[in-house]
LUMGU-517385 format. One line per 10 residues: number of its first residue (from 1); their letters; for each residue z, y, x of N, C-alpha, C. Coordinates in pm, 1 decimal. Layout:
% LUMGU-517385
NUM	A	Z:Y:X:Z:Y:X:Z:Y:X  ... .
//
This chain:
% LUMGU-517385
1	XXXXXXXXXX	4301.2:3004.6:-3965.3:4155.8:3020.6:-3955.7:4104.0:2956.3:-3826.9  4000.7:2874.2:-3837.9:3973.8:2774.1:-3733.0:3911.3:2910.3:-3642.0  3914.1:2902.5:-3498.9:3872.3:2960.8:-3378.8:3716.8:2938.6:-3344.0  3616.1:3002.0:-3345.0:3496.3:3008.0:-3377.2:3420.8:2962.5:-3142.6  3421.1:2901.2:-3165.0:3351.1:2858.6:-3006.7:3215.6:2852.5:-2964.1  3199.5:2846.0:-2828.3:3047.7:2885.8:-2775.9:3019.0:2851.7:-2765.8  2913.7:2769.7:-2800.1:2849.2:2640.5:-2684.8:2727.7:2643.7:-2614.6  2684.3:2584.2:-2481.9:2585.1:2598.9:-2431.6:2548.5:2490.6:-2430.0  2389.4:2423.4:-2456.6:2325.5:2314.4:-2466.0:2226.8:2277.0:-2407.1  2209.9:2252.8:-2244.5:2065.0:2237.6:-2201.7:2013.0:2126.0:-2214.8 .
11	XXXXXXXXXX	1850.4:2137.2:-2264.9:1765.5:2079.0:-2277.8:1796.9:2044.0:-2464.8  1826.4:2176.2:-2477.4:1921.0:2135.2:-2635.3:1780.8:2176.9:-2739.6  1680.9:2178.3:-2696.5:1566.0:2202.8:-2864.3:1485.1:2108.1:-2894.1  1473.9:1957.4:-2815.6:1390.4:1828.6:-2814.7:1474.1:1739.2:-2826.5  1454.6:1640.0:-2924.4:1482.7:1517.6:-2872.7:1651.5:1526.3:-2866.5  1697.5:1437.3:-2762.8:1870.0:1401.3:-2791.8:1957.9:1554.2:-2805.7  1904.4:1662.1:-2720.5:1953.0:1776.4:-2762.0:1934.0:1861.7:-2808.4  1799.5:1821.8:-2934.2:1825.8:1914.6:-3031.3:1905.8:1889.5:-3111.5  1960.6:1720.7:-3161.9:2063.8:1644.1:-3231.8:2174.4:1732.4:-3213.4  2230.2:1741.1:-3085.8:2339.7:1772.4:-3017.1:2379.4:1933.7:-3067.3 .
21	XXXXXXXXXX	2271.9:2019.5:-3055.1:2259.2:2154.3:-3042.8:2305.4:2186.2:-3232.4  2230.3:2088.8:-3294.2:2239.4:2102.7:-3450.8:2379.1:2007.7:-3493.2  2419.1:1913.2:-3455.0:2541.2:1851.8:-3488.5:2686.8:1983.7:-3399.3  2675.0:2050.4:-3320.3:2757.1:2150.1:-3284.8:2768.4:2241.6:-3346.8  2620.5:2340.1:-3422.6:2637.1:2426.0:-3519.1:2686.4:2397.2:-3595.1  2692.7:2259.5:-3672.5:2693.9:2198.0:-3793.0:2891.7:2210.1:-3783.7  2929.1:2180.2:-3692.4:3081.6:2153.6:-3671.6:3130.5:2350.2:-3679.5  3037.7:2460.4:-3675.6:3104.0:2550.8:-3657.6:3108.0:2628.4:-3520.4  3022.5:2587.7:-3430.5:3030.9:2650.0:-3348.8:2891.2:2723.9:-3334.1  2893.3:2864.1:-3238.7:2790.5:2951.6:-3199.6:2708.2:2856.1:-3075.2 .
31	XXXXXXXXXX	2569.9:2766.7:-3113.7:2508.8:2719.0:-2975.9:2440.7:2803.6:-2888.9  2426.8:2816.5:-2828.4:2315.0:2854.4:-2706.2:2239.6:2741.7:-2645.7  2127.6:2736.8:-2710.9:2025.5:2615.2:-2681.2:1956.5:2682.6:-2617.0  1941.8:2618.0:-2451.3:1849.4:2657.6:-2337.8:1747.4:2537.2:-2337.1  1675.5:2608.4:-2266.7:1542.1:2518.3:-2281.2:1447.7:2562.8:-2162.9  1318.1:2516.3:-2098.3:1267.8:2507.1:-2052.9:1102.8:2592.4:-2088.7  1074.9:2468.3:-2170.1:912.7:2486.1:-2242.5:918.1:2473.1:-2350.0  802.0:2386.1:-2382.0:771.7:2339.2:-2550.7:828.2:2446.6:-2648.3  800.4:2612.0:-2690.0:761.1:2664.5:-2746.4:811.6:2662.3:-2923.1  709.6:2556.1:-2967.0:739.7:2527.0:-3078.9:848.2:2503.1:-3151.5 .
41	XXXXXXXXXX	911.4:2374.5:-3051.3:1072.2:2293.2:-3067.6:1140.1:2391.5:-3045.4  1153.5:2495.8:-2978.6:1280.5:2574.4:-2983.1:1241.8:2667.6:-3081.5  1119.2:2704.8:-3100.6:1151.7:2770.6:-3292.9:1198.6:2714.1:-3356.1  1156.4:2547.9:-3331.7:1223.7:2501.1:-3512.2:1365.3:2451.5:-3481.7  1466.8:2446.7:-3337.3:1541.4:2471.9:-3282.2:1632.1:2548.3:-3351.3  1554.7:2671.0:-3315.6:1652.9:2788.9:-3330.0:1664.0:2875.2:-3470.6  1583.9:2794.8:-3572.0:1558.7:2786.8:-3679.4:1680.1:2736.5:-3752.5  1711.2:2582.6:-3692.7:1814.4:2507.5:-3725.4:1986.8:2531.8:-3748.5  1941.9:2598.3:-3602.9:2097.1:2595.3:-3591.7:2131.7:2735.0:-3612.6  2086.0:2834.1:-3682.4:2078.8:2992.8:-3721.9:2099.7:2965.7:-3870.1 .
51	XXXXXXXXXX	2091.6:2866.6:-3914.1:2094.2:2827.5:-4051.7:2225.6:2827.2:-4107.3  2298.0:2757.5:-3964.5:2427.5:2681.0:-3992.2:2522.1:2818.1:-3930.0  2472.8:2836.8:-3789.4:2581.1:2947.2:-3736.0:2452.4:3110.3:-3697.3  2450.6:3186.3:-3793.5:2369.9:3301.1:-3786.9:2359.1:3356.8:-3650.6  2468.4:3324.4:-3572.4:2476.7:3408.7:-3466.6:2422.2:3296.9:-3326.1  2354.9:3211.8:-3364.1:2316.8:3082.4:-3212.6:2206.5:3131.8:-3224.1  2146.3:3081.7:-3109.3:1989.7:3114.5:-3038.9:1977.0:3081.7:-2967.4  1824.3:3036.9:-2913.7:1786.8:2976.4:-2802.8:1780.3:3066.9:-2680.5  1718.8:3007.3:-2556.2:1729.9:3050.1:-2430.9:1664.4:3014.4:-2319.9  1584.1:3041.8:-2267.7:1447.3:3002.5:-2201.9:1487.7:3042.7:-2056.6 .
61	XXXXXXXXXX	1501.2:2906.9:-1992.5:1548.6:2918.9:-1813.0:1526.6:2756.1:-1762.2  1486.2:2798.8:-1597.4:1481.3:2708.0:-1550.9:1607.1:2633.0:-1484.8  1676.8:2586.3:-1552.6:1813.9:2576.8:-1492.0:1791.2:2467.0:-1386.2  1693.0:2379.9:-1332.7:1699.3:2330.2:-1190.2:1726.4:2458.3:-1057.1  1710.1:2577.1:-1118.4:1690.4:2692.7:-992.0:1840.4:2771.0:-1016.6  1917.3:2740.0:-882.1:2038.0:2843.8:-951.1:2059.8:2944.2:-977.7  1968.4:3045.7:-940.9:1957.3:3159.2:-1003.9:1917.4:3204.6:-1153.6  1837.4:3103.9:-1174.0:1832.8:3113.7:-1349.3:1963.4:3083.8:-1443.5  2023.8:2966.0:-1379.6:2142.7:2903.7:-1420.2:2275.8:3035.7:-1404.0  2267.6:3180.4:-1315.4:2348.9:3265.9:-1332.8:2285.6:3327.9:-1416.0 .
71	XXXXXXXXXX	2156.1:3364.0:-1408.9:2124.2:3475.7:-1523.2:2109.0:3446.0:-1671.3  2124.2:3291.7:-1716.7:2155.0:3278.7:-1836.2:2258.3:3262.8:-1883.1  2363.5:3174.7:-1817.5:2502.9:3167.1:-1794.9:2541.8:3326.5:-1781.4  2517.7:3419.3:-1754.1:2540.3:3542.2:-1745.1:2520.7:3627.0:-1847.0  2375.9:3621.6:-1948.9:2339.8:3654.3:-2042.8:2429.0:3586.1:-2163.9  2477.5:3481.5:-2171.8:2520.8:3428.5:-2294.9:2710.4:3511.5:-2259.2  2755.6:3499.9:-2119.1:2873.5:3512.0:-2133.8:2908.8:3708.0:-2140.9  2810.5:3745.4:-2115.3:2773.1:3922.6:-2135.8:2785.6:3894.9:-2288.0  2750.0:3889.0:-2362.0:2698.3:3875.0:-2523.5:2769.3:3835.2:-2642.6  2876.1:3711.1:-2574.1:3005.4:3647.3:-2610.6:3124.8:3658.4:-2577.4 .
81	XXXXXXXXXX	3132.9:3706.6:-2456.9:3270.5:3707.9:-2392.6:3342.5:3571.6:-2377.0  3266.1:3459.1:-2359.1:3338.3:3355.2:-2357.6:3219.9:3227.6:-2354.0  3275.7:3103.0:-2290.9:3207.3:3023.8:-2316.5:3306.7:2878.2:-2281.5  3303.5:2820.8:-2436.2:3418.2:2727.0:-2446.3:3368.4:2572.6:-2422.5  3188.3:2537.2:-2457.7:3153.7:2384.9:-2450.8:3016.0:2408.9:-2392.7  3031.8:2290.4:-2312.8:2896.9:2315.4:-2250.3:2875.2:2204.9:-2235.0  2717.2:2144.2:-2278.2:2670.4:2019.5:-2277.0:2580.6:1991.0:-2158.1  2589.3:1932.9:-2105.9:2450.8:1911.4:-1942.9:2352.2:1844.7:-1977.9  2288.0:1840.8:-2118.7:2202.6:1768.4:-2169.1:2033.2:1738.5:-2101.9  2008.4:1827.0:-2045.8:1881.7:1821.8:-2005.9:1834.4:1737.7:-1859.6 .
91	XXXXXXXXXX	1707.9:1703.0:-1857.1:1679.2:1597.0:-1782.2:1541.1:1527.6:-1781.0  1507.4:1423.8:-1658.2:1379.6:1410.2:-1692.8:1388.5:1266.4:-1645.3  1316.0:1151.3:-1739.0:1286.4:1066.6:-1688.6:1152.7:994.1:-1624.7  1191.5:975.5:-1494.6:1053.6:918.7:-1454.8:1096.1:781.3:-1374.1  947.2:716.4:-1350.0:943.4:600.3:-1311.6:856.5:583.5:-1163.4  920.2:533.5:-1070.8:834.0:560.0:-920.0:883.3:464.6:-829.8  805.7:318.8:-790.0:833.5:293.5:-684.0:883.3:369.0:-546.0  962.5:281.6:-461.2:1016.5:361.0:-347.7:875.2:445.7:-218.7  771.6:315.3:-215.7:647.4:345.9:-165.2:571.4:443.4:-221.0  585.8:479.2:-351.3:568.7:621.4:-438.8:611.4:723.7:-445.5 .
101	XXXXXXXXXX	689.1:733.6:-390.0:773.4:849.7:-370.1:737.0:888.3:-297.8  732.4:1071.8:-305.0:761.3:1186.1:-147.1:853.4:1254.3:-194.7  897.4:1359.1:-117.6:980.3:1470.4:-97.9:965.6:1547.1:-193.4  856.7:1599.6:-278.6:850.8:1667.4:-384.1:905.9:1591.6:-514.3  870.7:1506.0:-471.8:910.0:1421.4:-642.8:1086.4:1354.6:-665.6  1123.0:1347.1:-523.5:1256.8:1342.8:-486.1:1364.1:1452.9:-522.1  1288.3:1560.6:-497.1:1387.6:1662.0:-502.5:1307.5:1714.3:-674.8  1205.6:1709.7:-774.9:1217.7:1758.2:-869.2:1362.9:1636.3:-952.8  1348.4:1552.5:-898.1:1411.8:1443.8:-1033.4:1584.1:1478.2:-939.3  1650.0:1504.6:-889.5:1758.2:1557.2:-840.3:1776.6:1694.3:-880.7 .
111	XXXXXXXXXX	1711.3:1765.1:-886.2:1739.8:1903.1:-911.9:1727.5:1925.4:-1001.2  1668.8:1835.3:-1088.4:1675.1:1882.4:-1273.6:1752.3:1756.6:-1283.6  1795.0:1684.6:-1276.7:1906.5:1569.3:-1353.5:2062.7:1587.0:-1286.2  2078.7:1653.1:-1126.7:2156.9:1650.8:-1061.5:2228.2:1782.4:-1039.9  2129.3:1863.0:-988.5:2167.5:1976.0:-977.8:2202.1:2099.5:-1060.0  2130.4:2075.6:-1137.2:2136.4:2177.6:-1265.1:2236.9:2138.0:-1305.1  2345.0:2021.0:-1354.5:2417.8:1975.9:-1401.0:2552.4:2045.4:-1337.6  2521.2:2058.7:-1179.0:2611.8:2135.6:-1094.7:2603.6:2270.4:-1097.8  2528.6:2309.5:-1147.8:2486.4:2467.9:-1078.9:2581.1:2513.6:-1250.3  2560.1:2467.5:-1365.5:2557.3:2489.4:-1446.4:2737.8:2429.5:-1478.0 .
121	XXXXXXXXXX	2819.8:2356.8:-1499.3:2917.0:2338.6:-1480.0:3004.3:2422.8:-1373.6  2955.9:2464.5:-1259.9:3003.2:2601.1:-1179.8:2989.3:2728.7:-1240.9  2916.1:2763.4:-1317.8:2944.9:2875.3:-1359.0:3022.8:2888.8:-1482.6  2928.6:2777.7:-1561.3:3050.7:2814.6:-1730.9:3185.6:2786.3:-1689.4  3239.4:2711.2:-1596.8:3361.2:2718.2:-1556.3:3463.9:2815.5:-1554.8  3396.6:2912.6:-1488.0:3409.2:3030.8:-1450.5:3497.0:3091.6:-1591.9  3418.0:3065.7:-1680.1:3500.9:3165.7:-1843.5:3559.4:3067.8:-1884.4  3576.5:2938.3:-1890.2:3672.9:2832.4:-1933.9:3780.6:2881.0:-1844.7  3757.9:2878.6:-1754.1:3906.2:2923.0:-1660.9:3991.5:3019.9:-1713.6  3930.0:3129.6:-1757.0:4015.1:3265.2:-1798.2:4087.4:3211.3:-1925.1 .
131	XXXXXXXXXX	4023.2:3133.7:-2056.3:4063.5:3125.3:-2165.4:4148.2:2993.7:-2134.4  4190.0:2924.6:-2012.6:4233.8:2804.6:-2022.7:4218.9:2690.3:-2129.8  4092.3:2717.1:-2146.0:3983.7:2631.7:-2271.8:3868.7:2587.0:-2212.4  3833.9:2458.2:-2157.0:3699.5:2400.1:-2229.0:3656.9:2255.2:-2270.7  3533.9:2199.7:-2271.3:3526.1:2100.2:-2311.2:3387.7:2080.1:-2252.6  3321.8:1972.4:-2132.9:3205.4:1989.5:-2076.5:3195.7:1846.2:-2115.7  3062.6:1790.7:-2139.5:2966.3:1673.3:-2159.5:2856.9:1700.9:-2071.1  2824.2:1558.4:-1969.3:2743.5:1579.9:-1866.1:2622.1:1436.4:-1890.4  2532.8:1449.2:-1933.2:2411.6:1332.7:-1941.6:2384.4:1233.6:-1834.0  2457.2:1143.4:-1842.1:2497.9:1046.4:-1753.6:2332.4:933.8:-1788.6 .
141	XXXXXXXXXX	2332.9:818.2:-1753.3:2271.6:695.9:-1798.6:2341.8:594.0:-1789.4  2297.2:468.7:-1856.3:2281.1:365.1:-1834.5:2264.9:284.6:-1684.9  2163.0:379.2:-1620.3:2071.2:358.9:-1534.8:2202.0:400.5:-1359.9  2331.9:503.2:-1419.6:2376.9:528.4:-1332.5:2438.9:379.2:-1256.6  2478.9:266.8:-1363.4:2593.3:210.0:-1269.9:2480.8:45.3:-1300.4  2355.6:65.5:-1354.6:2271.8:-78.5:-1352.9:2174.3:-33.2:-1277.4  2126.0:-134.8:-1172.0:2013.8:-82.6:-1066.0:1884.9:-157.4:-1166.9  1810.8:-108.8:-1165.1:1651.7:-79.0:-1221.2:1531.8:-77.5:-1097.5  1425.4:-159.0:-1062.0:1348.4:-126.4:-1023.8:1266.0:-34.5:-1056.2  1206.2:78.7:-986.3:1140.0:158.9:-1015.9:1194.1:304.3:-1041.4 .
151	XXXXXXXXXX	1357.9:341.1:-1006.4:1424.8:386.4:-1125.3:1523.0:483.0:-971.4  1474.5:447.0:-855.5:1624.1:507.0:-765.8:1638.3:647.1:-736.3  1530.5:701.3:-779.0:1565.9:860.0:-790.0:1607.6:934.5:-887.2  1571.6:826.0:-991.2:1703.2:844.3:-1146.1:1815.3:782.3:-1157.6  1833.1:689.4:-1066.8:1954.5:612.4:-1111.3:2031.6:679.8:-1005.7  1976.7:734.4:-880.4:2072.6:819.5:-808.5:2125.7:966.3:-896.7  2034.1:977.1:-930.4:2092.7:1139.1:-1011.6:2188.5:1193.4:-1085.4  2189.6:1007.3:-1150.8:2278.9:984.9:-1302.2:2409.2:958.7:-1169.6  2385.3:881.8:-1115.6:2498.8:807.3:-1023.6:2612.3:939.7:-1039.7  2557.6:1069.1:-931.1:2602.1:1176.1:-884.3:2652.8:1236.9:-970.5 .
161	XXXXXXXXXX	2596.1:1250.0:-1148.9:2643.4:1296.0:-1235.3:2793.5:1234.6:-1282.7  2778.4:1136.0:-1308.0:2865.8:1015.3:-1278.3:3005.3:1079.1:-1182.6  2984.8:1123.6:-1076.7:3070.5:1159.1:-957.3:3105.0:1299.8:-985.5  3026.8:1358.1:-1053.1:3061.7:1547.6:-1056.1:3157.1:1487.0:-1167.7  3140.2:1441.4:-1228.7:3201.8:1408.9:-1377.6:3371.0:1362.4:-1330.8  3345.7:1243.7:-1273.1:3496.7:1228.4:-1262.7:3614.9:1322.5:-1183.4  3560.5:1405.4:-1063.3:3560.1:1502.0:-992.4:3649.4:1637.3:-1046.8  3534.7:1666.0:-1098.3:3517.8:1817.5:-1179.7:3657.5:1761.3:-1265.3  3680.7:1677.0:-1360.2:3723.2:1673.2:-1449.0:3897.7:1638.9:-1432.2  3955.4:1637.3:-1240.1:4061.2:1645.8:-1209.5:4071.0:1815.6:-1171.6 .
171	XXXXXXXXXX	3972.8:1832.1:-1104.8:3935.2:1988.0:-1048.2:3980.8:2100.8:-1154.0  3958.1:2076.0:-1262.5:3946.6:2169.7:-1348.4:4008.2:2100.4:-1444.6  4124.6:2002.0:-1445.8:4268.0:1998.4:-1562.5:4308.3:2065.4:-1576.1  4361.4:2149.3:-1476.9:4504.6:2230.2:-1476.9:4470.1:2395.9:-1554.7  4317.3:2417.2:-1530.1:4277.6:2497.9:-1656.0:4269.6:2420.7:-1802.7  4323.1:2299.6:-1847.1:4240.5:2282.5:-2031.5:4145.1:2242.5:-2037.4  4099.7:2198.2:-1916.9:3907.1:2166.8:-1945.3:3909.6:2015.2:-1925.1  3842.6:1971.6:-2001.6:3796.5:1816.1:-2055.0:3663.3:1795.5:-1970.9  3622.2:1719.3:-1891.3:3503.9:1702.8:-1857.5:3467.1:1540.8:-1874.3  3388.8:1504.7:-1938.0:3318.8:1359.6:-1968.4:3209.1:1374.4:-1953.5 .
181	XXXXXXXXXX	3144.4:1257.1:-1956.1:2971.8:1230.1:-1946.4:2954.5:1121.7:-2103.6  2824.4:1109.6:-2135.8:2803.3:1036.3:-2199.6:2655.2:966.6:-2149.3  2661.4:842.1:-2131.8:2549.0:718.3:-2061.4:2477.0:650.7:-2186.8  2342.6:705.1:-2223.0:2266.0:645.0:-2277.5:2219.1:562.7:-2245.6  2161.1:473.2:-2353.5:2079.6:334.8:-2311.8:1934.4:405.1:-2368.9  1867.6:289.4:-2423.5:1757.8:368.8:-2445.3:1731.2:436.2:-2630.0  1753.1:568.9:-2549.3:1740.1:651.2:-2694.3:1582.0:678.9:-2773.9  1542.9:647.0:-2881.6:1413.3:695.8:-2901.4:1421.2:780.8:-2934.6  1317.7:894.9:-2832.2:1317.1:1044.9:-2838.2:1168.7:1025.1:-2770.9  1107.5:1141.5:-2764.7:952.8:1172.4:-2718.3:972.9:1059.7:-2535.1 .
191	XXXXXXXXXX	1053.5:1153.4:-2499.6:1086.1:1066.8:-2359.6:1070.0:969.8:-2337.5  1133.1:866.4:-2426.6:1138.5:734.6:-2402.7:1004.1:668.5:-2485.8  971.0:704.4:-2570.0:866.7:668.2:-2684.7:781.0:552.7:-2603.9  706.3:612.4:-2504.2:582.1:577.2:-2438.8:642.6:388.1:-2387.3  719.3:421.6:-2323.6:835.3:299.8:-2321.1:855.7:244.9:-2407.8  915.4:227.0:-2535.0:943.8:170.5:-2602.9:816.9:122.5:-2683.2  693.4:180.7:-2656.4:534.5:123.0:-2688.9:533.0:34.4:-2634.3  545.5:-5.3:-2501.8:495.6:-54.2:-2392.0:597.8:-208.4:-2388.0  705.8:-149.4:-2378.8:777.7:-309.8:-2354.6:898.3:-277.0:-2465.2  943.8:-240.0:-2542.8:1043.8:-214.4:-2629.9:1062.3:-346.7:-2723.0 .
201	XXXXXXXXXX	1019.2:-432.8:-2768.8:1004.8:-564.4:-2817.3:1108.5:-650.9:-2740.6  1074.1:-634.0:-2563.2:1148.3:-723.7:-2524.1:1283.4:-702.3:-2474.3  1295.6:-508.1:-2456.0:1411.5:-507.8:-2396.4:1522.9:-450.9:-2561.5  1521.1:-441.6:-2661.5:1557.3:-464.6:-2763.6:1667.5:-586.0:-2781.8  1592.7:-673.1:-2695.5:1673.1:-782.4:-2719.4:1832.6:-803.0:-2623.6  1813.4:-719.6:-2517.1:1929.6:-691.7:-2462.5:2010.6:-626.7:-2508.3  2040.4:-539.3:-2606.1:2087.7:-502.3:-2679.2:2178.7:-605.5:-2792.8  2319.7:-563.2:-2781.3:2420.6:-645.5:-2909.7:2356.5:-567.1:-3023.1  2331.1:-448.1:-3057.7:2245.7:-391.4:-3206.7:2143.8:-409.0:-3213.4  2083.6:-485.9:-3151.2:1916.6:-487.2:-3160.3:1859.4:-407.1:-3213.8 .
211	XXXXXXXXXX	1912.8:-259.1:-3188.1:1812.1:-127.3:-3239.4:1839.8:-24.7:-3126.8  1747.5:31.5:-3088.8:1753.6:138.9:-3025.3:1810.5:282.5:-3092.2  1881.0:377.7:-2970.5:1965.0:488.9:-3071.3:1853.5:566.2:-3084.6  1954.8:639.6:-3161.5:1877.5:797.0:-3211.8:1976.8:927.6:-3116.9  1881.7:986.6:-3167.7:1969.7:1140.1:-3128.3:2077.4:1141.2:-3192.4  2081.6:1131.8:-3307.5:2219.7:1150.8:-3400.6:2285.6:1107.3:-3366.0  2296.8:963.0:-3333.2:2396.5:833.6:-3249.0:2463.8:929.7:-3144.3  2357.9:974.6:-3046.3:2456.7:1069.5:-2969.9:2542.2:1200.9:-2927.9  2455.7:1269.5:-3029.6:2509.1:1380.1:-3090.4:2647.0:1356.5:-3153.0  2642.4:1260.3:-3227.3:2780.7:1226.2:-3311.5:2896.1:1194.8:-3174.4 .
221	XXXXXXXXXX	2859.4:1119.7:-3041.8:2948.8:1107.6:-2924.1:2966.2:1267.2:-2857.6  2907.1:1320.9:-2852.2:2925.7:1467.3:-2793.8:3021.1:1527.1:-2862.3  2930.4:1516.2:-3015.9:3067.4:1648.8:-3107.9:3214.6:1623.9:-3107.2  3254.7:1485.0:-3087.4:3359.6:1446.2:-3051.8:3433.5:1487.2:-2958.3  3318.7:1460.2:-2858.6:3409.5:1482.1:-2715.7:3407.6:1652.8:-2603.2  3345.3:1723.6:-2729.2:3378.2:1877.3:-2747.1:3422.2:1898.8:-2788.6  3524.9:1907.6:-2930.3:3537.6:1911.3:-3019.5:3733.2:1914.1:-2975.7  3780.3:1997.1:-3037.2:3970.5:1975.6:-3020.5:4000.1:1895.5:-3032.6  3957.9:1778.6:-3132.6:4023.5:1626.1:-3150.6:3991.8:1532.9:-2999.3  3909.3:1628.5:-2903.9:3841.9:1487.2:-2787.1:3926.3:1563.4:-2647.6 .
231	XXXXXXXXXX	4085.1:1634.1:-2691.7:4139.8:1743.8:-2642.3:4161.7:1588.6:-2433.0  4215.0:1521.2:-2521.1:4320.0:1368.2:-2432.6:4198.4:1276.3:-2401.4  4070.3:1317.2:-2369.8:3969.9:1241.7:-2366.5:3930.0:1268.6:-2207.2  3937.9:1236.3:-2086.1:3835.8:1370.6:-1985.2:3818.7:1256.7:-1859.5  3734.8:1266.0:-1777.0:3682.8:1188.0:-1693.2:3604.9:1033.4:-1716.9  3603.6:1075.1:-1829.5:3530.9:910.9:-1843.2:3387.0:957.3:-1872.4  3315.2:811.1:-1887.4:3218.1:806.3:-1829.3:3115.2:654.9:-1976.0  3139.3:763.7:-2064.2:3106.2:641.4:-2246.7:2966.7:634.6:-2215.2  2977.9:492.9:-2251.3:2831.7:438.5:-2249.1:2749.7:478.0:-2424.0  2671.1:492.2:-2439.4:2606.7:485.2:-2576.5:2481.3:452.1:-2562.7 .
241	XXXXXXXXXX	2503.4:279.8:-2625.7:2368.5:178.8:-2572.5:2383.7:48.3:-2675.3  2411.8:72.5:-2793.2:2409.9:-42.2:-2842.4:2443.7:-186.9:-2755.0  2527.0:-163.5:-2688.6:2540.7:-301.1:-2592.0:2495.0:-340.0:-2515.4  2401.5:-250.2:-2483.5:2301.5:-289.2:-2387.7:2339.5:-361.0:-2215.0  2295.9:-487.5:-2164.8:2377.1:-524.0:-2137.2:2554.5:-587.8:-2052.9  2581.9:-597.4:-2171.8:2707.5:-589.8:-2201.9:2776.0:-719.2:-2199.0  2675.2:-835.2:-2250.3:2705.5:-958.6:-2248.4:2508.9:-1031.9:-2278.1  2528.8:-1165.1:-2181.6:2416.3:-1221.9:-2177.5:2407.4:-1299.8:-2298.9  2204.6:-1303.3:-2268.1:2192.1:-1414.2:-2387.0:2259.8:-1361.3:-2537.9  2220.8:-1238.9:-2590.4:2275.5:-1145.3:-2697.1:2224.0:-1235.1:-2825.1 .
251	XXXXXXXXXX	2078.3:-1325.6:-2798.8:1995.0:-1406.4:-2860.1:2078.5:-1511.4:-2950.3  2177.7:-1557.5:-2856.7:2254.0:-1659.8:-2941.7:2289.4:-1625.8:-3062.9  2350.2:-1508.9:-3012.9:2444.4:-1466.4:-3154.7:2351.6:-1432.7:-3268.1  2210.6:-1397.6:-3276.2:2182.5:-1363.8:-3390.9:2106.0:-1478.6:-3473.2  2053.0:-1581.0:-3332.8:2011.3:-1760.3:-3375.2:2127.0:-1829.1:-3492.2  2292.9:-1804.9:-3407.9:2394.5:-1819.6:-3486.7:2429.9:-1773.3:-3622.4  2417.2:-1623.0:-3617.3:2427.9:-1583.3:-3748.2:2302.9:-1622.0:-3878.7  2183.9:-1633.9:-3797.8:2101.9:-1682.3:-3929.1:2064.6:-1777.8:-3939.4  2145.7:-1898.6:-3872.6:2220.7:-2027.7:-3914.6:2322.3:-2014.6:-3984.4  2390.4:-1926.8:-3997.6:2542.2:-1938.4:-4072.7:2491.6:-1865.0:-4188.2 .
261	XXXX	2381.2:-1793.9:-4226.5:2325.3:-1758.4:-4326.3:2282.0:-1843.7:-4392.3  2177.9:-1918.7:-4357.0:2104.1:-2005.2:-4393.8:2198.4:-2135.3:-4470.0  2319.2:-2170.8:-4418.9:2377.7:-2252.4:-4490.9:2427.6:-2232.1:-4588.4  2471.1:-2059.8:-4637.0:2546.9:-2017.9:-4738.4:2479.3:-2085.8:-4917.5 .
//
């Protein structure tokens, strides 16, 4: 009889992690989708994944503050006795010259992309340790290891995630615990939308798929790499970006192929 597991999912009722939150139920496991705001999405959230595993539910905390990050991490592991996968899904993207920036806006985009990621991997730890079981996924970018104008208080965040990731994930072998990240390119989700209005035409083309992902796309990389089969998987750092780039001038190849069409 397969072993029934916990999972915790922040930023798991919108967008890439509600995918995530519903492709985990879907595999059999109990989620705990935390969340922030937006109300609605975690009804139809917690709607979802109650469908699949009766016993998941959402969870309303500010996990940039570490004290929320114990008292929900506390509440789920009171309730379960255990907590086996934990996704670091949540996050915010913004865009800010360096001359744009202050101190407030510095420390919100670190403390919700950076810190929470830490505060929150320190504690579920904590019950992975006892069961010498877990499996952590940490929301890396694209953006961590390509510099971006406009982008250095996100591309630092991801960077650091990046660093807890490889870190954590020697730190915490010798308990069973798997720790990876997964580095999106650009996913269409509410987040990115406004973006992909705006200039999505041209950066499309950097891309070897010339399509932008979905949630599912990455949901399907998570369930994996939670999942017992992603047991020999841990410190890395998977890109999921359609190719994004990966190799220049992506243009040729599709000039090429519908020349090699065209002659058939």
């Amino acid at each position: 009889m397969k072993e029934i597991r916990v999972a915790v999912v922040t930023g798991g009722t919108r967008g890439m992690g509600q995918a995530i939150s519903v492709e985990l139920a879907r595999r059999g496991n109990i989620v705990c989708a935390v969340y922030r705001s937006h109300e609605e999405s975690a009804k139809e959230t917690q709607k979802k994944i109650q469908e699949l595993v009766p016993e998941s539910d959402v969870y309303k905390a500010d996990i940039s503050k570490e004290e929320e990050v114990k008292f929900v991490i506390g509440e789920i592991g009171k309730k379960f006795g255990r907590i086996d996968i934990l996704v670091n899904n949540a996050g915010i993207f913004d865009f800010r010259f360096i001359d744009e920036m202050d101190a407030p806006y510095l420390d919100r985009v670190l403390d919700t992309n950076f810190k929470s990621q830490f505060y929150m991997l320190q504690n579920a730890a904590e019950y992975m340790k006892k069961n010498k079981y877990g499996r952590i996924a940490n929301a890396s970018s694209i953006s961590g290891h390509f510099a971006d104008c406009g982008l250095v208080a996100y591309a630092a965040s991801k960077a650091g995630v990046d660093m807890l990731t490889k870190i954590s994930s020697a730190e915490l072998g010798p308990y069973n615990i798997t720790v990876n990240a997964y580095a999106p390119g650009i996913i269409h989700t509410d987040m990115t939308d406004a973006m992909i209005q705006e200039r999505g035409d041209e950066q499309v083309k950097d891309l070897c798929l010339r399509r932008f992902g979905t949630g599912e796309d990455v949901a399907a990389l998570v369930g994996f790499l939670t999942s017992p089969e992603g047991g020999y998987v841990t410190g890395e750092i998977i890109g999921i970006d359609g190719g994004m780039f990966k190799v220049q001038n992506t243009y040729l190849a599709y000039e090429h192929a519908k020349k090699q069409e065209g002659q058939k």
